[in-house]
N, CA, C and O atoms as CSV, one atom per row, in Angstrom:
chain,resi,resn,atom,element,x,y,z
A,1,UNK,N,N,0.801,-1.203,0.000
A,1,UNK,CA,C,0.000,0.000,0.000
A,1,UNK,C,C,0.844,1.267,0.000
A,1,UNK,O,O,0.258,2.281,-0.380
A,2,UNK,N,N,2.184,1.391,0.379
A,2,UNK,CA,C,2.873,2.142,0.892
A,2,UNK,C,C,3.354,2.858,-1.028
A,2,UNK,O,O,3.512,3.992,-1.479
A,3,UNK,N,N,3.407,1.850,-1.458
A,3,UNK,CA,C,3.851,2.036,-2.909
A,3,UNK,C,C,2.788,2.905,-3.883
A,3,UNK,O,O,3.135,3.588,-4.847
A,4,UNK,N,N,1.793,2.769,-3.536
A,4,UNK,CA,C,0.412,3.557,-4.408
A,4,UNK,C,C,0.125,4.579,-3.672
A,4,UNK,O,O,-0.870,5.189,-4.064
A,5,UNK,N,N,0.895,5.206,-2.263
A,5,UNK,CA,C,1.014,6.588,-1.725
A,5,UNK,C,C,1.999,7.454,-2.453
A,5,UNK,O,O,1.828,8.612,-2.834
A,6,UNK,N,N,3.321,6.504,-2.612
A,6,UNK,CA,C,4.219,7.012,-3.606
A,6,UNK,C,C,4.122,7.195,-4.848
A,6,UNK,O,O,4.455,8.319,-5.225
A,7,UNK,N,N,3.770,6.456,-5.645
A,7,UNK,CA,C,2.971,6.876,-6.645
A,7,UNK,C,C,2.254,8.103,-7.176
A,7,UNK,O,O,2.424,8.792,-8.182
A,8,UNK,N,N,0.974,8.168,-5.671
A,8,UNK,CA,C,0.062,9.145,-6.083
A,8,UNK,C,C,0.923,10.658,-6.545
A,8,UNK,O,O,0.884,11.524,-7.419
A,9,UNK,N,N,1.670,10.301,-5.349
A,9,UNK,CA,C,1.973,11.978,-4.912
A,9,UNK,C,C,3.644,12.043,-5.978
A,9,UNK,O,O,4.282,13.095,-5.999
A,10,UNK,N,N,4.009,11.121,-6.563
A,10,UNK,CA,C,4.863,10.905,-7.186
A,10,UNK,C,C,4.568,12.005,-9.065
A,10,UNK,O,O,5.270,12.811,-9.676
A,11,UNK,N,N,3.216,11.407,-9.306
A,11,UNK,CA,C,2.746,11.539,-10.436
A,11,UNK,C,C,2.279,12.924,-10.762
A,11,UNK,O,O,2.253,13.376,-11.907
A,12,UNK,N,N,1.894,13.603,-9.633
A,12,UNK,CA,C,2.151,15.181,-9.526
A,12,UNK,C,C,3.079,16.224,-9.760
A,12,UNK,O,O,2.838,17.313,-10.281
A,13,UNK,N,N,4.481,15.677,-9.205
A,13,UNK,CA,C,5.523,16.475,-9.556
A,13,UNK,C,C,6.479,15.771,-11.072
A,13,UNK,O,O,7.383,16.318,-11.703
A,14,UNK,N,N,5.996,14.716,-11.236
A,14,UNK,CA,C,6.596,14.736,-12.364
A,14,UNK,C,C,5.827,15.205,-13.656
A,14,UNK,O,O,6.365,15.546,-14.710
A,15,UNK,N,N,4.578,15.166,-13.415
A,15,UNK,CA,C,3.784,16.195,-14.585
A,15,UNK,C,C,4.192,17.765,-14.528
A,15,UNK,O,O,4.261,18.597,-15.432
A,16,UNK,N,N,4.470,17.878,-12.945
A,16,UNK,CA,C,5.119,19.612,-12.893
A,16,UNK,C,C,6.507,19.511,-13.174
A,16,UNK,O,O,7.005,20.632,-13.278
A,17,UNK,N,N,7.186,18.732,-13.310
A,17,UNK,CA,C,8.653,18.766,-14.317
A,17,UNK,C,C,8.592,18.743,-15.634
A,17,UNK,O,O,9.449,19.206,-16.386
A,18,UNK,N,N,7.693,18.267,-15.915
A,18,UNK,CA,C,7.805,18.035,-17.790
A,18,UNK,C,C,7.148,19.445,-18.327
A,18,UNK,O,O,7.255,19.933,-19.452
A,19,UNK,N,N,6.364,20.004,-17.071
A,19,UNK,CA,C,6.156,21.401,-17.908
A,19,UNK,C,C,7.026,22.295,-17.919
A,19,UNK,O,O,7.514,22.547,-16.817
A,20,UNK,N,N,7.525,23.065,-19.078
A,20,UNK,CA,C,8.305,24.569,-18.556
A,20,UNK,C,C,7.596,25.521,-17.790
A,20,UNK,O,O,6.520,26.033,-18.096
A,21,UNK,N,N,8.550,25.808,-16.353
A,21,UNK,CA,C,8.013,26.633,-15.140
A,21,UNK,C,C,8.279,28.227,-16.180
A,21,UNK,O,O,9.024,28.397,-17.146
A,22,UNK,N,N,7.566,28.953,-15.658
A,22,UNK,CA,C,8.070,30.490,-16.501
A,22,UNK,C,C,9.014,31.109,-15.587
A,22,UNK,O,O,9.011,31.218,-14.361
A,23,UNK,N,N,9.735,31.447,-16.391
A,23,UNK,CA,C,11.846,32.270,-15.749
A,23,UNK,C,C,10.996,33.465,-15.140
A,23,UNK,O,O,9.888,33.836,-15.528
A,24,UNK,N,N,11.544,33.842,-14.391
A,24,UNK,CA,C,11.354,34.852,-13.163
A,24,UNK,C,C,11.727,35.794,-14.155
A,24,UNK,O,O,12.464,35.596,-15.122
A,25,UNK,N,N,10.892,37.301,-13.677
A,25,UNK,CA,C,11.668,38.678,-14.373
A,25,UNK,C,C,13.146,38.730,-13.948
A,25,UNK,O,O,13.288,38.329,-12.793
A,26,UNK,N,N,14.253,39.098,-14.532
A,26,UNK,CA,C,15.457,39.521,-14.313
A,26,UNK,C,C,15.535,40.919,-14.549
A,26,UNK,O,O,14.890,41.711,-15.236
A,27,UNK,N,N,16.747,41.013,-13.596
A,27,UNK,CA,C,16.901,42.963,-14.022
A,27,UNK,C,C,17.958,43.089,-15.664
A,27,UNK,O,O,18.557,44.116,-15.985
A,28,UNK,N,N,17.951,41.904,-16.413
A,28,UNK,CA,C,18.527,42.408,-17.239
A,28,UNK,C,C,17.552,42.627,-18.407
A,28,UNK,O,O,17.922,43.217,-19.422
A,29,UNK,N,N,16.341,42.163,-18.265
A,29,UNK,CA,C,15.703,41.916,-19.126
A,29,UNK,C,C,15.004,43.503,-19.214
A,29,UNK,O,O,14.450,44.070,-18.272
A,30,UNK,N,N,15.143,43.921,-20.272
A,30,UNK,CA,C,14.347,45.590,-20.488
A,30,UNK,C,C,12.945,45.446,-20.930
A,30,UNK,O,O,12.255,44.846,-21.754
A,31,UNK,N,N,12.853,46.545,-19.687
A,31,UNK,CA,C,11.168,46.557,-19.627
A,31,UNK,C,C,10.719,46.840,-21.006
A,31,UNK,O,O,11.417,46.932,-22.016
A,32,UNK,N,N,9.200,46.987,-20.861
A,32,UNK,CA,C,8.211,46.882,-22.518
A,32,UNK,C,C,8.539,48.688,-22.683
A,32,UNK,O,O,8.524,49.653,-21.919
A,33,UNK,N,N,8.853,48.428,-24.271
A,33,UNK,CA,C,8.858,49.408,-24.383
A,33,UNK,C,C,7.350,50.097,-24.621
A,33,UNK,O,O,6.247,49.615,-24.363
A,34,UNK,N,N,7.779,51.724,-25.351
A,34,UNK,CA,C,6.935,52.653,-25.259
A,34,UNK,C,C,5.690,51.923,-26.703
A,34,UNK,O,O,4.468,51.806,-26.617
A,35,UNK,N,N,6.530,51.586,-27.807
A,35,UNK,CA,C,6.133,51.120,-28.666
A,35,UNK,C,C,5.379,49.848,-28.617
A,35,UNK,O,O,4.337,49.844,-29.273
A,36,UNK,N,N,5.661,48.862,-28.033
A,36,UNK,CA,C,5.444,47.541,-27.980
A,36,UNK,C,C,3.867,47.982,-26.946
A,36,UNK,O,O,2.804,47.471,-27.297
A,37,UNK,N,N,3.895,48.775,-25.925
A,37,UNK,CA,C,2.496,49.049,-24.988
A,37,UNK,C,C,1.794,49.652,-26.033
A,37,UNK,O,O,1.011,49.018,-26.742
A,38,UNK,N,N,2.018,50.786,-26.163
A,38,UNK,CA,C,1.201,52.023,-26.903
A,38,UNK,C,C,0.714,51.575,-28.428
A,38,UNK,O,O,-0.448,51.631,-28.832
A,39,UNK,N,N,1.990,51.069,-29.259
A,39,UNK,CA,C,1.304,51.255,-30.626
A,39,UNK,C,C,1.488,49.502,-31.058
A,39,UNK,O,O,0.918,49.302,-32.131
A,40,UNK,N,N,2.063,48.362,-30.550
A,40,UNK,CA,C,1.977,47.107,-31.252
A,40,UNK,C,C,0.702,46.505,-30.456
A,40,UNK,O,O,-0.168,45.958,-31.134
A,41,UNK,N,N,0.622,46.542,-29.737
A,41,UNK,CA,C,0.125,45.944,-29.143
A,41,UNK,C,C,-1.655,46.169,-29.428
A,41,UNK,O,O,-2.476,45.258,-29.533
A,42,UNK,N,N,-1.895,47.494,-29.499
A,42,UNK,CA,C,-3.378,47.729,-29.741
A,42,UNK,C,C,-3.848,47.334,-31.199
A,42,UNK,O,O,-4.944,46.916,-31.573
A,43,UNK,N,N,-2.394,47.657,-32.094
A,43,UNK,CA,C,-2.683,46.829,-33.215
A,43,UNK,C,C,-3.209,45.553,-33.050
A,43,UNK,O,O,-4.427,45.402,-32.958
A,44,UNK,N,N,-2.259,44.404,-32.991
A,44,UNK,CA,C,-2.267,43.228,-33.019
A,44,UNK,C,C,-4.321,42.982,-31.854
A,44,UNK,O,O,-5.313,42.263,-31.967
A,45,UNK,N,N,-4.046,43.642,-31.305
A,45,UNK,CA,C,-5.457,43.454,-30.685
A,45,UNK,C,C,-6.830,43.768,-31.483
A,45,UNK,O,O,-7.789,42.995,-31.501
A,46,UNK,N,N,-6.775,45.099,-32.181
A,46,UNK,CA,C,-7.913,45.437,-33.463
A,46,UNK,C,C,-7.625,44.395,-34.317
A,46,UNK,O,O,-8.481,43.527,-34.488
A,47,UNK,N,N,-6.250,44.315,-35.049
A,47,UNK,CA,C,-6.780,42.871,-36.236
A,47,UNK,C,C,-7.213,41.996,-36.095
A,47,UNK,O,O,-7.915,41.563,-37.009
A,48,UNK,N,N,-7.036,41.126,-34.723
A,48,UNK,CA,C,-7.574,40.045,-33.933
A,48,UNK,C,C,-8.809,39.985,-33.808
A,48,UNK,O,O,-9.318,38.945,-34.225
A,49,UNK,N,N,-9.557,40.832,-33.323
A,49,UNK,CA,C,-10.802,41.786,-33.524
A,49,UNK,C,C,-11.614,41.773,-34.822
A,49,UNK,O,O,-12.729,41.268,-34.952
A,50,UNK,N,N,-10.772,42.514,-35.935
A,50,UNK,CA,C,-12.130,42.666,-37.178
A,50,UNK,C,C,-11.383,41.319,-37.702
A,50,UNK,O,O,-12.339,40.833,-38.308
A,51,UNK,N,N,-10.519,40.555,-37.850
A,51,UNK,CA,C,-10.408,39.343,-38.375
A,51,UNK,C,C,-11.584,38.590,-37.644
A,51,UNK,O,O,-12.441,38.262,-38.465
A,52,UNK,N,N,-11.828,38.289,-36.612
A,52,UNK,CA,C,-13.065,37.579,-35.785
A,52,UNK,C,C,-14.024,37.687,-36.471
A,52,UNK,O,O,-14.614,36.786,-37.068
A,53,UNK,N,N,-14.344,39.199,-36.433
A,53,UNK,CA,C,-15.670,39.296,-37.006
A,53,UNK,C,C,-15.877,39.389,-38.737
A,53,UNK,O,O,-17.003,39.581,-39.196
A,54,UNK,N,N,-14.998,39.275,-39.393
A,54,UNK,CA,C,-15.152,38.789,-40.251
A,54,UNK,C,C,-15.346,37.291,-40.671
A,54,UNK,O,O,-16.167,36.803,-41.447
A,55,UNK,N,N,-14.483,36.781,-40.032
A,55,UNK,CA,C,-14.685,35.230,-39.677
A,55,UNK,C,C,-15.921,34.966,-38.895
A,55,UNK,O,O,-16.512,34.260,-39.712
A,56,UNK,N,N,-16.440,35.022,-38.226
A,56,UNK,CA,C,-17.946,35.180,-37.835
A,56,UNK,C,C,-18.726,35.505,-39.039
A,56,UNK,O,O,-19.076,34.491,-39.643
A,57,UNK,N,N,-19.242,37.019,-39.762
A,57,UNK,CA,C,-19.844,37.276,-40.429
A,57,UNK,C,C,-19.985,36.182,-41.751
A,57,UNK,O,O,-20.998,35.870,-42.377
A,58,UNK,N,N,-19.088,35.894,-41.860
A,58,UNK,CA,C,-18.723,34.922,-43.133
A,58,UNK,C,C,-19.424,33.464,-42.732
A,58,UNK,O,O,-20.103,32.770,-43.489
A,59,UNK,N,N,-19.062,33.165,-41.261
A,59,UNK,CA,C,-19.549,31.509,-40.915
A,59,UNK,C,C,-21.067,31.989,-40.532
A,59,UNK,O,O,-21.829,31.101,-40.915
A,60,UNK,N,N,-21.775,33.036,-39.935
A,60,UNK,CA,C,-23.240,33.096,-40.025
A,60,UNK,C,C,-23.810,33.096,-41.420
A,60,UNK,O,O,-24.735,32.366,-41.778
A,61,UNK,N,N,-23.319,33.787,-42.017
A,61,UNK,CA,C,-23.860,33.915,-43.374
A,61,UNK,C,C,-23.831,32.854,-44.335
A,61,UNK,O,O,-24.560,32.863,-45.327
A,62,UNK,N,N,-22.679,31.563,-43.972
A,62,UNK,CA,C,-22.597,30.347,-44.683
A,62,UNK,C,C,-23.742,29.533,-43.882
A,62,UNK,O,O,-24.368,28.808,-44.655
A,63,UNK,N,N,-24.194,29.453,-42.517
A,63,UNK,CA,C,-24.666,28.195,-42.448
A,63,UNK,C,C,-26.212,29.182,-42.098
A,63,UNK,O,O,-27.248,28.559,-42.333
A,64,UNK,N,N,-26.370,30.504,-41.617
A,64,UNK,CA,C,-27.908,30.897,-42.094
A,64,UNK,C,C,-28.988,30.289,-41.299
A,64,UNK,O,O,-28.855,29.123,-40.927
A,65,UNK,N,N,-30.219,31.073,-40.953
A,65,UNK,CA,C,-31.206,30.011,-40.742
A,65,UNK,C,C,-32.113,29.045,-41.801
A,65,UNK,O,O,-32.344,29.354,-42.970
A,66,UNK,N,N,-32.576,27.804,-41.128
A,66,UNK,CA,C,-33.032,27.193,-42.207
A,66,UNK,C,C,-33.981,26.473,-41.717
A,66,UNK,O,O,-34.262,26.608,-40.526
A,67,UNK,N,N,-34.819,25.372,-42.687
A,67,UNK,CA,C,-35.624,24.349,-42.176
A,67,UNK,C,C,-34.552,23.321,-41.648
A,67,UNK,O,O,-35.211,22.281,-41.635
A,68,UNK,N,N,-33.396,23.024,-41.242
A,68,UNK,CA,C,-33.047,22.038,-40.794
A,68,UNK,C,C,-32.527,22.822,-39.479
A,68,UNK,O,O,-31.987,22.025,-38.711
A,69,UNK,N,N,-32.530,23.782,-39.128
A,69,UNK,CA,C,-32.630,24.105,-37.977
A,69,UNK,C,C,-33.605,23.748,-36.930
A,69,UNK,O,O,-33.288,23.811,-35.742
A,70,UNK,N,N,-35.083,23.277,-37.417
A,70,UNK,CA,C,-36.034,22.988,-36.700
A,70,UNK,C,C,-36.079,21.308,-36.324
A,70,UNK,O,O,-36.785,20.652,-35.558
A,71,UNK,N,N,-34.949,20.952,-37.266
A,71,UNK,CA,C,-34.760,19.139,-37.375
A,71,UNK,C,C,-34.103,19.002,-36.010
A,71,UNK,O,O,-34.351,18.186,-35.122
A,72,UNK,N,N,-33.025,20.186,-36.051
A,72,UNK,CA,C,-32.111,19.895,-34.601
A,72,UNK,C,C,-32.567,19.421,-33.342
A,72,UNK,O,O,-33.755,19.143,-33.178
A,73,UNK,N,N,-31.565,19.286,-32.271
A,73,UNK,CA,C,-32.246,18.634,-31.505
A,73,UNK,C,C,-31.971,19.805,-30.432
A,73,UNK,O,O,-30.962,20.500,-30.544
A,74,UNK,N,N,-33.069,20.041,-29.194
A,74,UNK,CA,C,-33.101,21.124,-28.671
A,74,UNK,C,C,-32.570,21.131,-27.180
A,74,UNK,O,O,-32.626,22.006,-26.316
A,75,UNK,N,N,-32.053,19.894,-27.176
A,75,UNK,CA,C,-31.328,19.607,-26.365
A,75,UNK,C,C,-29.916,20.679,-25.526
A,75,UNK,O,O,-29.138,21.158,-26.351
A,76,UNK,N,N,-29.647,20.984,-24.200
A,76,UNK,CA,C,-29.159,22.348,-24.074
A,76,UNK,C,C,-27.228,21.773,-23.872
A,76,UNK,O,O,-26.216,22.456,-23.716
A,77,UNK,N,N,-27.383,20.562,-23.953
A,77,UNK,CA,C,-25.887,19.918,-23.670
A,77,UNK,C,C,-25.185,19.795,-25.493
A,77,UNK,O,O,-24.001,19.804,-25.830
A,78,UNK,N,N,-26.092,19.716,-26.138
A,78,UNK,CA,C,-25.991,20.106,-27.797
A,78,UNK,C,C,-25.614,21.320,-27.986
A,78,UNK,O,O,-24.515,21.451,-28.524
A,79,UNK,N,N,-26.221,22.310,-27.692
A,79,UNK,CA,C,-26.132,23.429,-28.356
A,79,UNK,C,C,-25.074,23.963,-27.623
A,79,UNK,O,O,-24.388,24.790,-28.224
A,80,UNK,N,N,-24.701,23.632,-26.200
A,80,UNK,CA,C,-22.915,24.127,-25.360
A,80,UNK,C,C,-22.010,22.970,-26.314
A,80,UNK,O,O,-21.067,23.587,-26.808
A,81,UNK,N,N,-21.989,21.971,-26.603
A,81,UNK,CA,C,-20.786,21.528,-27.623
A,81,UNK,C,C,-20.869,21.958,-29.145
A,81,UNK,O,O,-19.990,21.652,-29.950
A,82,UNK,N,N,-21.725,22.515,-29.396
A,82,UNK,CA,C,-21.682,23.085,-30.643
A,82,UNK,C,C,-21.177,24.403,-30.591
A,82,UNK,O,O,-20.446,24.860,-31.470
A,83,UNK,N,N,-21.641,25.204,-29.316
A,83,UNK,CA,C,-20.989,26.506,-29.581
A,83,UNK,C,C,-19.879,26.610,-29.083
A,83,UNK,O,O,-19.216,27.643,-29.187
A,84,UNK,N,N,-19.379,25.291,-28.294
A,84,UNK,CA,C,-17.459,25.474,-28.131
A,84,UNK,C,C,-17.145,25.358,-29.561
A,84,UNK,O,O,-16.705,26.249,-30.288
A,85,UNK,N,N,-17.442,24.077,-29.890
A,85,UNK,CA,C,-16.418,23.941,-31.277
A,85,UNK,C,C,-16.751,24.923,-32.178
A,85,UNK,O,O,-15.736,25.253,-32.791
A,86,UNK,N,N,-17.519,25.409,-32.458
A,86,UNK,CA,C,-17.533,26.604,-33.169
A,86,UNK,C,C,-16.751,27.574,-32.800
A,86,UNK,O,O,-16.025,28.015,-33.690
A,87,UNK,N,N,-16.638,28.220,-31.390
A,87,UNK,CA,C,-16.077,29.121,-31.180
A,87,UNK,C,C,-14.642,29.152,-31.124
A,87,UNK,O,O,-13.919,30.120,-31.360
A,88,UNK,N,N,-14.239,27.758,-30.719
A,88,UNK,CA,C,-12.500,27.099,-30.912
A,88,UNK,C,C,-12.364,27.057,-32.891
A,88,UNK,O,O,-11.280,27.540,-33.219
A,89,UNK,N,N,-12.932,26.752,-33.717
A,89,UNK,CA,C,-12.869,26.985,-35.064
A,89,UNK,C,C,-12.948,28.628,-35.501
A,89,UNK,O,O,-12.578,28.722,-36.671
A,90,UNK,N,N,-13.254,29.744,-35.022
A,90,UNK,CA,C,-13.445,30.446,-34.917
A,90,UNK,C,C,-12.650,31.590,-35.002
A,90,UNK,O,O,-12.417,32.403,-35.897
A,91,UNK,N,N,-12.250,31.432,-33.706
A,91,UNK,CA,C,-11.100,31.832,-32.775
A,91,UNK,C,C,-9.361,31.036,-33.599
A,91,UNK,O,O,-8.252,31.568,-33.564
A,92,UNK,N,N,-9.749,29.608,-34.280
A,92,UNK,CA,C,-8.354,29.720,-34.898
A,92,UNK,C,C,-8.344,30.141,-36.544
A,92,UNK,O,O,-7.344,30.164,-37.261
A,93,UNK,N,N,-9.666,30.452,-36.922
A,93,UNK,CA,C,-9.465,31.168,-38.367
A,93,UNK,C,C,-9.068,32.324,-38.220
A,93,UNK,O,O,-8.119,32.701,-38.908
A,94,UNK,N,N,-9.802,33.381,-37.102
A,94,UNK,CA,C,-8.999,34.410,-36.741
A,94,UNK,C,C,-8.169,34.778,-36.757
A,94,UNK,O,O,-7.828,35.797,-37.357
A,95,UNK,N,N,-7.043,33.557,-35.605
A,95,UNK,CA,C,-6.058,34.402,-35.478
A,95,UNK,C,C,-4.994,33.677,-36.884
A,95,UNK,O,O,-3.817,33.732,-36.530
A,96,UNK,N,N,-5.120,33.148,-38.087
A,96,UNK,CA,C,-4.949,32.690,-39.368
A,96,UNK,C,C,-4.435,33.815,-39.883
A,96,UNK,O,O,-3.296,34.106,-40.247
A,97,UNK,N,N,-5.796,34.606,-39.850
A,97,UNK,CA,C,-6.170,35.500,-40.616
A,97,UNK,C,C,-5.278,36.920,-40.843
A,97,UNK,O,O,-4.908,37.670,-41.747
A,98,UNK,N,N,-5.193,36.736,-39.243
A,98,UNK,CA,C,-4.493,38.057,-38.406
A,98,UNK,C,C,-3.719,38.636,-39.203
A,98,UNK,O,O,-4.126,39.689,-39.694
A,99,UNK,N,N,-2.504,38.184,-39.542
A,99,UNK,CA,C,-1.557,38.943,-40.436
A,99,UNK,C,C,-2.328,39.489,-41.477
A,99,UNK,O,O,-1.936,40.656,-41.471
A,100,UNK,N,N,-3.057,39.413,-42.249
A,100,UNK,CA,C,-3.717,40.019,-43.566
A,100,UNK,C,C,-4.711,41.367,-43.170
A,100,UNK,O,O,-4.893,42.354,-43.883
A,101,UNK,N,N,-5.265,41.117,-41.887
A,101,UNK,CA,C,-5.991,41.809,-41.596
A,101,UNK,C,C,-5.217,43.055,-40.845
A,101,UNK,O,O,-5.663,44.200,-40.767
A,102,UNK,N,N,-3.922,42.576,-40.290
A,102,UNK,CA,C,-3.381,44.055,-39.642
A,102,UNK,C,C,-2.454,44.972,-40.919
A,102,UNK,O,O,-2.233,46.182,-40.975
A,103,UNK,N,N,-1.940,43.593,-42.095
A,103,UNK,CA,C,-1.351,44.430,-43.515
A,103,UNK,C,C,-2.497,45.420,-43.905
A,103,UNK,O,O,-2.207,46.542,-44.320
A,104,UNK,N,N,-3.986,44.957,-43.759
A,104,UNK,CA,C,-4.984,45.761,-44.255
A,104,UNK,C,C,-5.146,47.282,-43.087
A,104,UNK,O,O,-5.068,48.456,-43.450
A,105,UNK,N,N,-5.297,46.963,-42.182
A,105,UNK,CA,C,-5.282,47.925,-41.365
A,105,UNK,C,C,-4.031,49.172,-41.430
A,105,UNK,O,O,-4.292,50.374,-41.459
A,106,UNK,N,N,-2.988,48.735,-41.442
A,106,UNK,CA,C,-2.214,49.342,-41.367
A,106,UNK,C,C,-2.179,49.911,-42.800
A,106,UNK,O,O,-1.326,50.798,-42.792
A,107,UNK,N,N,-2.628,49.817,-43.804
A,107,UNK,CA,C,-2.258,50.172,-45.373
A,107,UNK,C,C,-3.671,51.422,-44.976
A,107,UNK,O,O,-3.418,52.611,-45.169
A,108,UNK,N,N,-5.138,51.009,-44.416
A,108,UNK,CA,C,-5.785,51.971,-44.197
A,108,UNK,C,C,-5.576,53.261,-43.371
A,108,UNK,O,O,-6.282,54.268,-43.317
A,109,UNK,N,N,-4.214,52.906,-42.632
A,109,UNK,CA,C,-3.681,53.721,-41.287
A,109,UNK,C,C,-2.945,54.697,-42.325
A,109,UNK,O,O,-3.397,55.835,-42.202
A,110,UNK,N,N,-2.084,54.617,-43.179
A,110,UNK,CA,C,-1.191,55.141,-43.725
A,110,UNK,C,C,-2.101,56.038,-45.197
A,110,UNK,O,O,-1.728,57.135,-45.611
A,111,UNK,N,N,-3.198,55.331,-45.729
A,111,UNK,CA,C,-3.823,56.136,-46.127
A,111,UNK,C,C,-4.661,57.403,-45.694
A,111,UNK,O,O,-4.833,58.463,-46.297
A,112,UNK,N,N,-5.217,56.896,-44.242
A,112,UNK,CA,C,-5.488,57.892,-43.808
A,112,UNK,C,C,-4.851,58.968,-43.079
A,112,UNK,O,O,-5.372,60.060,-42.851
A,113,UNK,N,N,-3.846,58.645,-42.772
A,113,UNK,CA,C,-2.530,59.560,-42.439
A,113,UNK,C,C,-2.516,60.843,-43.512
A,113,UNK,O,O,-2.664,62.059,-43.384
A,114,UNK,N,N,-2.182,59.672,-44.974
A,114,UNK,CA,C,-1.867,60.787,-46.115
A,114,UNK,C,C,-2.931,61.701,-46.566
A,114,UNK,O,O,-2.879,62.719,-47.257
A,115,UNK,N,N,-3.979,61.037,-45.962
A,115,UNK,CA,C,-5.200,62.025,-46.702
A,115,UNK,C,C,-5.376,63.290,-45.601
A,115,UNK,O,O,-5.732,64.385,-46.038
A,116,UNK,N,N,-5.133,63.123,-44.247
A,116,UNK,CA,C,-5.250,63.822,-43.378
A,116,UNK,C,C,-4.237,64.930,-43.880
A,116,UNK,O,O,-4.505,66.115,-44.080
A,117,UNK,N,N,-3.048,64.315,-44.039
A,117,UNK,CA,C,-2.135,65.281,-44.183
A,117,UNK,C,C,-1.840,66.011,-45.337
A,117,UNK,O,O,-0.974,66.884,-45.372
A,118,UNK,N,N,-2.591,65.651,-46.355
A,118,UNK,CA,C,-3.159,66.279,-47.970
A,118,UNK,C,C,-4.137,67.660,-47.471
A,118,UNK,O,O,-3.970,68.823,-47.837
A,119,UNK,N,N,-5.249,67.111,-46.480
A,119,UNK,CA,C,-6.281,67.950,-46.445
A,119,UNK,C,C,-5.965,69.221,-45.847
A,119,UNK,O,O,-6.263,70.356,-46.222
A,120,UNK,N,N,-5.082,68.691,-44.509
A,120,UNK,CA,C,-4.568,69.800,-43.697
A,120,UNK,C,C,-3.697,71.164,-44.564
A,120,UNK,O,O,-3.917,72.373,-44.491
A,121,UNK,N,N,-2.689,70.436,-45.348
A,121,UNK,CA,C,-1.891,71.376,-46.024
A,121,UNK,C,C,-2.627,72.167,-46.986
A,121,UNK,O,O,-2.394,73.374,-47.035
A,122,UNK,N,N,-3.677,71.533,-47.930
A,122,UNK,CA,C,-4.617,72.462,-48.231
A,122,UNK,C,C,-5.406,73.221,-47.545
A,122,UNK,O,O,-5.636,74.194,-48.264
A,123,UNK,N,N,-5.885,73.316,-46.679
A,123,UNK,CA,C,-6.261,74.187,-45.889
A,123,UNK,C,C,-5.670,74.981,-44.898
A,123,UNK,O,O,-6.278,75.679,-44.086
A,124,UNK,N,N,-4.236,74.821,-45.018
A,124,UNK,CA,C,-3.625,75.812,-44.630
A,124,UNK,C,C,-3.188,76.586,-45.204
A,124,UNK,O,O,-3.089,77.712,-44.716
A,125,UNK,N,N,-2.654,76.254,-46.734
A,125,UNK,CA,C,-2.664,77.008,-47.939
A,125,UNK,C,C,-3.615,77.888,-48.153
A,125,UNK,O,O,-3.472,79.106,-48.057
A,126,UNK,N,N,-4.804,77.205,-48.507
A,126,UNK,CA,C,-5.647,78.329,-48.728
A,126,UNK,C,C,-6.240,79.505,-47.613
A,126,UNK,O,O,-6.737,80.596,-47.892
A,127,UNK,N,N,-6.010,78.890,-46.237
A,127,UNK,CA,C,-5.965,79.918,-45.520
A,127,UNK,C,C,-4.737,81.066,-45.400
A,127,UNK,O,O,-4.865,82.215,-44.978
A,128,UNK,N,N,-3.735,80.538,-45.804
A,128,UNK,CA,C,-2.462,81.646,-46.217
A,128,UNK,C,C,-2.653,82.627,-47.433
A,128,UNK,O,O,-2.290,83.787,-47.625
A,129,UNK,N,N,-3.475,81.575,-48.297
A,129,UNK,CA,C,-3.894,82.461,-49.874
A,129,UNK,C,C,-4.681,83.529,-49.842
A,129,UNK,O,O,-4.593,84.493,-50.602
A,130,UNK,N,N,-5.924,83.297,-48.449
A,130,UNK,CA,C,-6.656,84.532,-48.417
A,130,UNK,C,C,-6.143,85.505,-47.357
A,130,UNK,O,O,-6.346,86.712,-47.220
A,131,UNK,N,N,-5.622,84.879,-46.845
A,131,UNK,CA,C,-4.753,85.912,-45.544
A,131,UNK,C,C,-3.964,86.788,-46.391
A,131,UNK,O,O,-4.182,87.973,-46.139
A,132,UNK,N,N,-2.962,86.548,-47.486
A,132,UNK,CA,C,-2.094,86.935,-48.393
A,132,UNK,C,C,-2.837,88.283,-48.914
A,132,UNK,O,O,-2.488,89.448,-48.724
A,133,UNK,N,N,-4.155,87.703,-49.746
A,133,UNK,CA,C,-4.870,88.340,-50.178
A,133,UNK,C,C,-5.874,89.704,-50.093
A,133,UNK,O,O,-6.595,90.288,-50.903
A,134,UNK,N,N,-5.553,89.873,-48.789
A,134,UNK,CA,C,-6.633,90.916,-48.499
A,134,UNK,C,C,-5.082,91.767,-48.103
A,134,UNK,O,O,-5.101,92.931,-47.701
């Protein structure tokens, strides 16, 4: 009996050895920068974001309501394993996706940058043109 005490308590720490423990902060390690908080990070979080919901919009719109919706079964232990695996399928087209969707974002970031900064200079121009003018 003494052997299946050892065991028990045996089989615990060797599942906590085979995992990697996470390394302690060190002081050599440099904190997050200004960039990585402020501007990567909210990125990578919006593409994550409209990639979802595009991936959503796309999987409602493929499977739709229908008459075989009423075939289903209405069962409430059905419809929680259907909406994990959906949401785990979901959640990994997303983050698939991610890169395309932050190239897109960011190409809209830089357009709208340039247009901002098109509009502004014209209108500071022409406010110099009539200032000039009178």
């Amino acid at each position: 009996m003494a052997s299946t005490a050892d065991d028990s308590t045996a089989a615990p720490s060797a599942l906590r050895a085979s995992r990697p423990s996470p390394s302690p902060p060190s002081a050599l390690e440099a904190p997050e920068s200004f960039l990585a908080r402020y501007l990567t990070t909210p990125l990578f979080f919006a593409s994550f974001l409209v990639s979802f919901l595009l991936v959503d919009t796309r999987n409602h719109r493929r499977t739709g309501s229908s008459d075989r919706d009423a075939a289903r079964p209405a069962e409430p232990w059905f419809w929680r394993a259907k909406h994990r695996k959906l949401a785990r399928l979901e959640i990994g087209q997303a983050l698939e996706r991610r890169r395309l969707v932050l190239v897109g974002l960011l190409v809209v970031l830089g357009v709208g940058c340039l247009g901002t900064w098109w509009v502004v200079r014209w209108a500071l121009g022409s406010a110099v043109r009539m200032v000039r003018g009178r």
